[in-house]
C-alpha positions as CSV (number, residue, x, y, z in Angstrom):
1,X,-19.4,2.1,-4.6
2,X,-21.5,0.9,-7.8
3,X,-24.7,1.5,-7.5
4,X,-27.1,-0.9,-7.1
5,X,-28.7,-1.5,-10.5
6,X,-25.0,-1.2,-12.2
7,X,-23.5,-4.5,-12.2
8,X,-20.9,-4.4,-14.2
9,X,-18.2,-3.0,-11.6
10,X,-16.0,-6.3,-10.3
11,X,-15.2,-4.4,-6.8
12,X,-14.5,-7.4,-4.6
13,X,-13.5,-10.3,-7.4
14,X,-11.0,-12.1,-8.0
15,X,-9.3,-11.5,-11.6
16,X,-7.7,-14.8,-12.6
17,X,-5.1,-14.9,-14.6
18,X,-5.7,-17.2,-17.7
19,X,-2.5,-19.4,-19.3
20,X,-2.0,-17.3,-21.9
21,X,-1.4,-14.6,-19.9
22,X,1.5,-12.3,-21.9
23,X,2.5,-10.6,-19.0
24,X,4.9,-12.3,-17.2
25,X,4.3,-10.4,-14.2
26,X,0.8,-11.7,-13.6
27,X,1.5,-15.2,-14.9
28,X,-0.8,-17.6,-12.8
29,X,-1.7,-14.6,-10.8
30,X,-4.8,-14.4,-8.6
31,X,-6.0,-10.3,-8.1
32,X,-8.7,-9.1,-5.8
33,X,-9.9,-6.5,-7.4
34,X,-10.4,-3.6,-4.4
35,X,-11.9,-1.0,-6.8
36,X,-13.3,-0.2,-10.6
37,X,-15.4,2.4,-12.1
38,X,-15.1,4.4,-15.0
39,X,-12.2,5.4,-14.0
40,X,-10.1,2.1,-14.3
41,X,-9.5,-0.2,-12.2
42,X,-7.4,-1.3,-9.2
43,X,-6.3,-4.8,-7.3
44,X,-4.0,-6.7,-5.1
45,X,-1.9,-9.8,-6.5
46,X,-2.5,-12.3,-3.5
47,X,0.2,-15.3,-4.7
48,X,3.3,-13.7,-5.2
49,X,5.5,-13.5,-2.2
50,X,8.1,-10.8,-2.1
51,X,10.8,-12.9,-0.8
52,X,13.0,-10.5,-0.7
53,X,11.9,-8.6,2.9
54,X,10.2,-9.9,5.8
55,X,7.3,-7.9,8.0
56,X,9.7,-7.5,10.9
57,X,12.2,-5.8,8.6
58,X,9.8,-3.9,6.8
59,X,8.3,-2.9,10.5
60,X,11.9,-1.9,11.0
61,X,12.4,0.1,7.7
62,X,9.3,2.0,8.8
63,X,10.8,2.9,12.0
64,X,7.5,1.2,13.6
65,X,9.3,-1.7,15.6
66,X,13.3,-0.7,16.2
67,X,16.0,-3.2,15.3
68,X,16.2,-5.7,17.8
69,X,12.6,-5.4,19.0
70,X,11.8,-8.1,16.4
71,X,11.4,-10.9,19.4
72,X,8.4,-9.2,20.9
73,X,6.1,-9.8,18.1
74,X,4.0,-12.9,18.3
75,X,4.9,-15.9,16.1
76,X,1.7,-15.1,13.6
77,X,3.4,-12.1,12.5
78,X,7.1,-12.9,12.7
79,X,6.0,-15.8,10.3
80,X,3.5,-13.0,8.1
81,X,4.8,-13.1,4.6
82,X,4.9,-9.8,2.8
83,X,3.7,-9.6,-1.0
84,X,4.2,-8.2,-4.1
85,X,0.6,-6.9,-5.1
86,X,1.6,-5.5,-8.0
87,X,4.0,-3.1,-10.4
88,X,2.1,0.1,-9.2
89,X,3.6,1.9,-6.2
90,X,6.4,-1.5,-5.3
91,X,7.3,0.8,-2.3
92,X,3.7,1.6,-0.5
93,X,2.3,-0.9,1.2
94,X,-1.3,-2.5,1.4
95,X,-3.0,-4.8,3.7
96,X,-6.1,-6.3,3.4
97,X,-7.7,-7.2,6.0
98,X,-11.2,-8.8,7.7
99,X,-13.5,-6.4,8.9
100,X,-12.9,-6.5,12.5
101,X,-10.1,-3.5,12.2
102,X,-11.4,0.2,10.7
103,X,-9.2,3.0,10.2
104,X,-12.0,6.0,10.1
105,X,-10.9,8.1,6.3
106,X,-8.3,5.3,6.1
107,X,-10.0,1.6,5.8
108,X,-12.1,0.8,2.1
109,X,-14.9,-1.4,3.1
110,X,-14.8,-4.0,-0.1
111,X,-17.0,-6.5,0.7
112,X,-18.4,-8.4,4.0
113,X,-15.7,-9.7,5.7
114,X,-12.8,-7.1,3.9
115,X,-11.1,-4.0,4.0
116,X,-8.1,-2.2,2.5
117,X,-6.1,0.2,4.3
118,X,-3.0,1.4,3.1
119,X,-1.5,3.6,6.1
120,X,1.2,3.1,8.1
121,X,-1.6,3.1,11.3
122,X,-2.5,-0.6,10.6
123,X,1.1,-1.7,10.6
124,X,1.7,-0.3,14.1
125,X,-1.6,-1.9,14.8
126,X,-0.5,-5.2,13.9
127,X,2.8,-5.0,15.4
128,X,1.2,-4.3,19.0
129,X,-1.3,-6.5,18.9
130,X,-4.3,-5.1,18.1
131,X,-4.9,-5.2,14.3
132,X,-7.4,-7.4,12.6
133,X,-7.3,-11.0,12.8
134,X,-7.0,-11.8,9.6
135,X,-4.5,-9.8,7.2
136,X,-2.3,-10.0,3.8
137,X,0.5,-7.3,3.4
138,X,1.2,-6.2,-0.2
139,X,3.7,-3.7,-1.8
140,X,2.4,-2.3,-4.7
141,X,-0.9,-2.5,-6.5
142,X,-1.9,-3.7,-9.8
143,X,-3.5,-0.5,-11.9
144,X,-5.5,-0.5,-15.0
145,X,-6.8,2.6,-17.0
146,X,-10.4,3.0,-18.1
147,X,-11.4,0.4,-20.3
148,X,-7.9,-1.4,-20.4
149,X,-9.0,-4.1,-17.8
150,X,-12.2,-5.2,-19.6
151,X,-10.1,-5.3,-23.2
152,X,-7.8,-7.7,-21.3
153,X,-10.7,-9.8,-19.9
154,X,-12.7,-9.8,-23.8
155,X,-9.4,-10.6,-25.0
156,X,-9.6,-13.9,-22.4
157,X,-6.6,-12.8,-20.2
158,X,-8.7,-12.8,-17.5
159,X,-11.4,-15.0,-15.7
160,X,-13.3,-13.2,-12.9
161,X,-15.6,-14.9,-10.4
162,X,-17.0,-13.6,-6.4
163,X,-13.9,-13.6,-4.2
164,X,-13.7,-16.3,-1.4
165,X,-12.4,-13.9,1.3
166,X,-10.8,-17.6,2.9
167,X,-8.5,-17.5,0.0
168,X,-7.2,-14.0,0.5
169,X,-6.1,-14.4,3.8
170,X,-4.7,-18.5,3.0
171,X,-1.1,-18.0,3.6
172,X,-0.2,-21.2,0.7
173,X,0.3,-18.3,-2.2
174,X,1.1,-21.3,-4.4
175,X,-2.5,-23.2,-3.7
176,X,-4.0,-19.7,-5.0
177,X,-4.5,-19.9,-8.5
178,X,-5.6,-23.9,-8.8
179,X,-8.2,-22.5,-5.5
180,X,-9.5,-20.1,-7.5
181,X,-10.0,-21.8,-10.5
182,X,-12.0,-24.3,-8.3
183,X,-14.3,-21.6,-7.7
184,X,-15.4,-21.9,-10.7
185,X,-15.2,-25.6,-11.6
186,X,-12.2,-25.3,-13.5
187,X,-9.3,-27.6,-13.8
188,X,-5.9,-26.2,-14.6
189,X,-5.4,-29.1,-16.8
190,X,-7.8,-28.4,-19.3
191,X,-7.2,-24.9,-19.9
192,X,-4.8,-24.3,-22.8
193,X,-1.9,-22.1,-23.0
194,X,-2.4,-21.5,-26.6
195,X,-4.7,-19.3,-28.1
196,X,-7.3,-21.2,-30.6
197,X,-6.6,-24.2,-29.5
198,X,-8.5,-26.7,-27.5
């Protein structure tokens, strides 16, 4: 945690991604950022869906709900997308998650109103019912060395504003980045793709 006359740490903003973006995997991408020191940095993508696996068969991959057991979970989480937070780690998942739910040496406290925990404990919880009531599932995490993050945001890759924990748990991934760029009074129209250029 940052201490209180440090303000430069972003724990618990949102990194948005700006048009000119050169990595294609965080085109129009919308990060919370869960931690950053001096020690680098590290987020969760909240608007790319990995369509390529659903929470019941990742619950069934982890063993936590057996095949065929899929009809006992409750229509919320059947429906639960899964995301790809990010190139780091693609196979561990995170979830973040409101407050309500602590995993003692497990859950981060970010900010009021969110936690990460990235064991396989909150899954199970979730599956039976008794997880928090607000959650986002991501595999892999976004990872930046020290420095490397604030180059990219000097170099205008980045905007950053306070996070909207509404818009973390908002389950339209592809409202996310015109949400967040509402935060700030910004209208995707009049940012330019282009470098130097008005």
């Amino acid at each position: 945690m940052p201490s209180e006359d440090n303000t430069s740490y972003m724990d618990g903003q949102f990194l948005i991604a700006m048009p000119s973006m050169e990595d294609g995997r965080f085109a129009h991408s919308v990060i919370y950022l869960c931690a950053h020191s001096d020690e680098g940095a590290m987020g969760i993508v909240l608007n790319q869906p990995a369509n390529n696996i659903t929470f019941e068969e990742l619950l069934s991959q982890l063993e936590i709900l057996p095949e065929g057991d899929d009809i006992l979970l409750p229509s919320d989480l059947r429906d639960m997308q899964v995301h790809r937070g990010g190139p780091v780690e693609t196979g561990r998942g995170f979830v973040l998650h409101s407050d309500d739910f602590y995993i003692e040496n497990s859950s981060l406290p970010i900010q009021e109103g969110v936690c990460l925990t990235a064991t396989v404990e909150i899954l199970r919880a979730l599956a039976e019912g008794r997880g928090p009531k607000q959650a986002m599932l991501a595999l892999g995490y976004a990872g930046w060395a020290p420095g490397q993050l604030e180059a990219e945001i000097h170099a205008n890759g980045w905007l950053t504003c306070k996070a909207e924990p509404s818009l973390i748990f908002d389950v339209d991934s592809d409202a996310k980045w015109r949400t967040a760029l509402g935060l700030l009074g910004i209208d995707p129209g009049m940012l330019s793709s282009e470098a130097g250029h008005a």
